[in-house]
C-alpha positions in Angstrom: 27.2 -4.0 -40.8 23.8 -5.9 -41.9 24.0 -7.8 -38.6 24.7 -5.3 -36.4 21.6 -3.2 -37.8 19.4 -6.5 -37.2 20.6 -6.8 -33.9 19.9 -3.0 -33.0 16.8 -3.5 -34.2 16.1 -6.7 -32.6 17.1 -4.6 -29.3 14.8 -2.0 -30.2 11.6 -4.1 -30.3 12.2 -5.6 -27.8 11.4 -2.5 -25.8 8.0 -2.3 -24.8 7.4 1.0 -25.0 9.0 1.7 -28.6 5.7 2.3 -30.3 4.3 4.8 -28.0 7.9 6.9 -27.7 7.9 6.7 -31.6 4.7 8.2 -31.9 5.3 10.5 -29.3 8.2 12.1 -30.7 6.8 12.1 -34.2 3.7 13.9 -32.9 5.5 16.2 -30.7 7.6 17.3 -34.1 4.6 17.7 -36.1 3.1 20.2 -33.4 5.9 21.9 -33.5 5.9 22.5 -36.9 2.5 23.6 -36.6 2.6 26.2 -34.1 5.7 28.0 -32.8 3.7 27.8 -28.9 3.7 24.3 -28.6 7.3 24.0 -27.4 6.5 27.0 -24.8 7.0 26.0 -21.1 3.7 27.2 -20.2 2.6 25.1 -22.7 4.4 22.2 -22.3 3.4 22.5 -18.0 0.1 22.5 -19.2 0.6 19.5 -21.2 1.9 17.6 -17.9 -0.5 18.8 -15.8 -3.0 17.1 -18.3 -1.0 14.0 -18.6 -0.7 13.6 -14.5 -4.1 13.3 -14.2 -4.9 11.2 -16.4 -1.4 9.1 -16.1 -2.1 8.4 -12.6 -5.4 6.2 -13.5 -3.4 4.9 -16.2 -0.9 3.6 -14.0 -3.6 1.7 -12.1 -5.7 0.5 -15.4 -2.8 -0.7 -16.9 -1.7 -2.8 -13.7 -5.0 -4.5 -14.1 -5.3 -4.9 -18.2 -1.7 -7.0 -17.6 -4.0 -9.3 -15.2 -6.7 -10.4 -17.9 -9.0 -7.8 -16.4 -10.4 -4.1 -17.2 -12.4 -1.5 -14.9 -14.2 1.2 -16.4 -15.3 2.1 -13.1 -12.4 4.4 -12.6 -13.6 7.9 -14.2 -16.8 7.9 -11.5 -14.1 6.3 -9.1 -11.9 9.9 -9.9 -15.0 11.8 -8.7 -16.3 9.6 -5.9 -13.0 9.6 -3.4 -12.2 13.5 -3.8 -16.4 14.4 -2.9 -15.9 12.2 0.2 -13.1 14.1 1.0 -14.4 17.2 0.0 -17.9 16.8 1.9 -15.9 15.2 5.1 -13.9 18.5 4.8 -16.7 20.9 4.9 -18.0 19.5 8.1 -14.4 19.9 10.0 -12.6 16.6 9.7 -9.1 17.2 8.6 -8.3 16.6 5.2 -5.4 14.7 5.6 -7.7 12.3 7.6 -10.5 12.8 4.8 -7.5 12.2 2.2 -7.6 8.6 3.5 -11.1 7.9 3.9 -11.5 9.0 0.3 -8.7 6.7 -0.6 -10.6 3.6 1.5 -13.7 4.3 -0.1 -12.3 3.9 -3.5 -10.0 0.6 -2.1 -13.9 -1.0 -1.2 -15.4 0.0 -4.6 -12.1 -2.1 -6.3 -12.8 -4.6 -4.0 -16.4 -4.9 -4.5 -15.7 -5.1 -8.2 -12.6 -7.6 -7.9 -15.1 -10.0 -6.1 -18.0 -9.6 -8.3 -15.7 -10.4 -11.1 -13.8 -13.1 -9.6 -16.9 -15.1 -8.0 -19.5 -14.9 -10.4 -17.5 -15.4 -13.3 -19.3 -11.7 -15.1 -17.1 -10.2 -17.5 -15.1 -7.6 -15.5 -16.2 -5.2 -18.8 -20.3 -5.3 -17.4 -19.2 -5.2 -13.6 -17.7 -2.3 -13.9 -19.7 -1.0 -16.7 -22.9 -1.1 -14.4 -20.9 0.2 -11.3 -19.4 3.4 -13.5 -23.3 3.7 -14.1 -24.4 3.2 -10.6 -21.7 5.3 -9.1 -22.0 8.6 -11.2 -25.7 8.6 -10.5 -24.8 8.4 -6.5 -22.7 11.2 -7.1 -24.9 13.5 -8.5 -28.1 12.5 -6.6 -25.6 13.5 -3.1 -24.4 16.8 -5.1 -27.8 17.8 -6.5 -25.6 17.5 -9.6 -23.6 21.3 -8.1 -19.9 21.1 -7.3 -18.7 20.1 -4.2 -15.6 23.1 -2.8 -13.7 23.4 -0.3 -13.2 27.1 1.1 -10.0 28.2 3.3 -6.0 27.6 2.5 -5.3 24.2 2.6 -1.5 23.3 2.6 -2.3 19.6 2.2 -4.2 20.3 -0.9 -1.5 22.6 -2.7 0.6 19.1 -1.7 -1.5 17.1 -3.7 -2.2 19.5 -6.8 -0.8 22.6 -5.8 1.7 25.1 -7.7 5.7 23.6 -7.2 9.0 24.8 -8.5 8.8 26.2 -12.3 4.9 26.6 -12.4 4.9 22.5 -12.1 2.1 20.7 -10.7 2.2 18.4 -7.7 0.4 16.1 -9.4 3.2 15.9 -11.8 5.9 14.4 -9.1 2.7 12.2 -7.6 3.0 10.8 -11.1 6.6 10.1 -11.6 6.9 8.7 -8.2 3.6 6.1 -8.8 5.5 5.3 -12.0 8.5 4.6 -10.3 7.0 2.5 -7.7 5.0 0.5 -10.0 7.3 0.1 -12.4 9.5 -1.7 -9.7 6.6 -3.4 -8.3 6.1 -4.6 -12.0 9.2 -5.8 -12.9 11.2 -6.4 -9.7 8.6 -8.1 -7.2 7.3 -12.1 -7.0 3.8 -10.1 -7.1 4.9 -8.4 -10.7 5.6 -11.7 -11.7 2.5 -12.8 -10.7 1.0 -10.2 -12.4 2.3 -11.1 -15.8 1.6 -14.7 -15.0 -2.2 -14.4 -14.6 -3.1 -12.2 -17.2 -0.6 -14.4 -19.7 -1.9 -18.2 -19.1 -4.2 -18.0 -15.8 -4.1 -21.7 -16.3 -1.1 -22.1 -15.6 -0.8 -19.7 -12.9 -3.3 -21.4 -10.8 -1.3 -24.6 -11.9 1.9 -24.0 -10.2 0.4 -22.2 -6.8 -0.9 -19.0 -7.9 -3.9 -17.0 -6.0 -5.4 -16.0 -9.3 -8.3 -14.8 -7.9 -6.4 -13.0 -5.2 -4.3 -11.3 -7.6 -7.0 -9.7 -9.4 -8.6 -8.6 -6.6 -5.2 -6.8 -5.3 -5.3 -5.5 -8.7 -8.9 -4.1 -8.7 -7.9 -2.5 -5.3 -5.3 -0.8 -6.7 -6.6 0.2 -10.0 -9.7 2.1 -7.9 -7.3 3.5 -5.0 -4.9 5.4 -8.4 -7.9 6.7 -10.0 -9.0 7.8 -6.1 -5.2 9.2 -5.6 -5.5 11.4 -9.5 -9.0 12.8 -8.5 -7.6 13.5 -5.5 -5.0 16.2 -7.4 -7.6 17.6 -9.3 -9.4 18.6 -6.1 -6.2 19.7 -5.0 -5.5 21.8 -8.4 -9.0 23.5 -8.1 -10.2 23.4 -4.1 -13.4 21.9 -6.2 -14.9 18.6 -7.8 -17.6 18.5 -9.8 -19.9 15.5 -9.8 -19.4 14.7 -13.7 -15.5 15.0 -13.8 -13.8 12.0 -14.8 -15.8 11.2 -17.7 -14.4 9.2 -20.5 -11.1 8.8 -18.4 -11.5 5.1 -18.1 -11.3 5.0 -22.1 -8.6 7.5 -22.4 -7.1 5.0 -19.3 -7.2 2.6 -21.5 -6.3 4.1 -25.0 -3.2 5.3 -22.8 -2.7 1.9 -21.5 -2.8 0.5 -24.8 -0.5 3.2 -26.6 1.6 2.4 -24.4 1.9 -1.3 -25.4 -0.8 -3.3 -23.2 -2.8 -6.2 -24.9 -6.3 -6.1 -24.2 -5.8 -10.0 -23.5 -3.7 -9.5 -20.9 -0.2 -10.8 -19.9 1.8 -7.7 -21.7 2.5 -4.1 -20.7 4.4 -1.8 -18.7 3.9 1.2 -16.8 6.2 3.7 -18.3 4.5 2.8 -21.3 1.2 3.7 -19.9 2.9 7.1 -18.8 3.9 7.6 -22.0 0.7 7.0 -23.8 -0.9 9.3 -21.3 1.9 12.2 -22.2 0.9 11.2 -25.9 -2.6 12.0 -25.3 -2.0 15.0 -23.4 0.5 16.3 -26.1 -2.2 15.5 -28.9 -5.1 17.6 -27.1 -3.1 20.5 -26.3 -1.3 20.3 -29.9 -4.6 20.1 -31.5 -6.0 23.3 -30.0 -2.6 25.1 -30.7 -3.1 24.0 -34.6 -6.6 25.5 -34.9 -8.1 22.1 -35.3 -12.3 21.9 -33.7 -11.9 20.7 -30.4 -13.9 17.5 -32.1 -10.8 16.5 -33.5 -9.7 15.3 -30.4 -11.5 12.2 -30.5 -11.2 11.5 -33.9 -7.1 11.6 -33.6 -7.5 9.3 -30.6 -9.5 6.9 -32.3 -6.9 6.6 -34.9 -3.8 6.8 -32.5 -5.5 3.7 -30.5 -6.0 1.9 -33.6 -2.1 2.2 -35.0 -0.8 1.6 -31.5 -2.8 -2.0 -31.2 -1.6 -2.9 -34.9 2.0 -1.9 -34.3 1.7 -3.4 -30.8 0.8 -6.8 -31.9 3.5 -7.2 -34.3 6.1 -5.8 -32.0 4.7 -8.7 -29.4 4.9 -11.3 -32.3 8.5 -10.5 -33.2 9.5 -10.6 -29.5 7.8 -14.0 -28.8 8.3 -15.1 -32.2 5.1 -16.2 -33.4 
């Protein structure tokens, strides 16, 4: 009986993800508790139209946090591709075609900060510090610091954030398919494995044939183009984008990422675990305003969710690998 327990829990931690579903059920029953709305539909739609967002740049940041690397870019990233759409759209070009060029635009700022990272040997943490910086002022010097919208019925935008079956989101399937797809990019592909190798012992990567550098700069690519793709639902969701949107995503990104089981050293994550710490997070502001708690709460709860998650993370790692 004692050794079938230790081997169920042996099983248990070895899954990834354990520590943010844990938490995310315990939360989820404590809100309950607190307010008889929580467990609402509306509510709970609300919830995962939060978490879809915000899941979608996790995705990306946690693809990138496997490889050794971090980009805090991303939040003025979220803003940038939707405005090029947006402005591209006011002047006639269609917005499936500005859909893409917005999507490029955020694929060169990745790229840009994948080489900068990879060639000068600057802490990925100040490249894309100073670009977040550099980038949100661009976007408010081209807005004049005023919204960007788009006016007339768009069928392409209601695809990307638009209303779907049950009051749904589109955003929401956007983000279970990118977590499918990475997932098995993840966990399936010679490029997953790559992944996991660089970020784990780069070293040794390098040693046996690996592109290191090349795989970060996929990585950077990627992480950009995702936060591109989620701002790209919330200009669907509201036919708007306002210059400032996306701040303090690429720390939520990364508390979500984290939750979820990354290692800020790299070499250890998954994506379903960065959807899940971006559900937590969603479920933990909406919860909060359901309680009655000041909205200032928010961050405080955060702050003490992240710092949980990265103690129970590291000894879950250490009982896997056995250290």
């Amino acid at each position: 009986m004692n050794k079938g327990l230790k081997r169920l829990g042996a099983r248990v931690v070895r899954f990834r993800e354990i520590g943010a579903l844990s938490g995310l059920i315990i939360i989820m029953i404590i809100f309950t508790i607190l307010s008889n709305k929580f467990l609402t539909w509306a509510n709970l739609i609300g919830v995962f139209t939060i978490t879809s967002e915000l899941g979608i740049i996790a995705i990306g940041v946690c693809f990138l946090m496997i490889s050794g690397e971090f980009d805090l870019s991303v939040g003025s990233v979220f803003a940038i591709a939707p405005m090029v759409g947006a402005l591209l759209g006011q002047i006639g070009v269609p917005l499936i075609l500005a859909f893409f060029v917005g999507l490029f635009a955020a694929a060169v700022i990745g790229f840009i900060n994948g080489i900068l990272v990879t060639k000068s040997g600057i802490p990925s943490f100040i490249v894309t510090l100073g670009a977040m910086m550099f980038f949100r002022g661009v976007l408010l010097a081209v807005s004049g610091g005023f919204p960007i919208t788009y006016v007339g019925d768009a069928p392409f935008l209601d695809a990307l954030g638009g209303r779907t079956i049950g009051g749904m989101r589109s955003s929401g399937i956007w983000l279970i398919v990118t977590t499918i797809v990475f997932s098995v990019i993840l966990n399936r592909t010679k490029f997953g494995n790559h992944v996991y190798s660089v970020g784990g012992n780069p070293g040794t990567a390098k040693a046996v044939g690996i592109n290191v550098n090349r795989v970060k700069v996929i990585n950077f690519v990627i992480c950009s183009v995702m936060a591109g793709l989620a701002g790209f639902t919330m200009f669907g969701r509201f036919y708007s984008i306002d210059p400032t949107a996306g701040q303090l995503h690429e720390l939520e990104a990364i508390a979500s990422s984290v939750i979820g089981g990354a290692l800020l050293t790299g070499g250890y994550g998954s994506i379903l675990g960065a959807f899940l710490g971006a559900f937590l997070i969603g479920v933990m502001r909406s919860g909060l305003i359901l309680a009655g708690a000041p909205a200032y709460w928010y961050q405080a709860f955060i702050g003490v969710v992240l710092v949980i998650s990265v103690i129970m993370n590291t000894r879950i790692r250490k009982a896997v690998v056995g250290e």
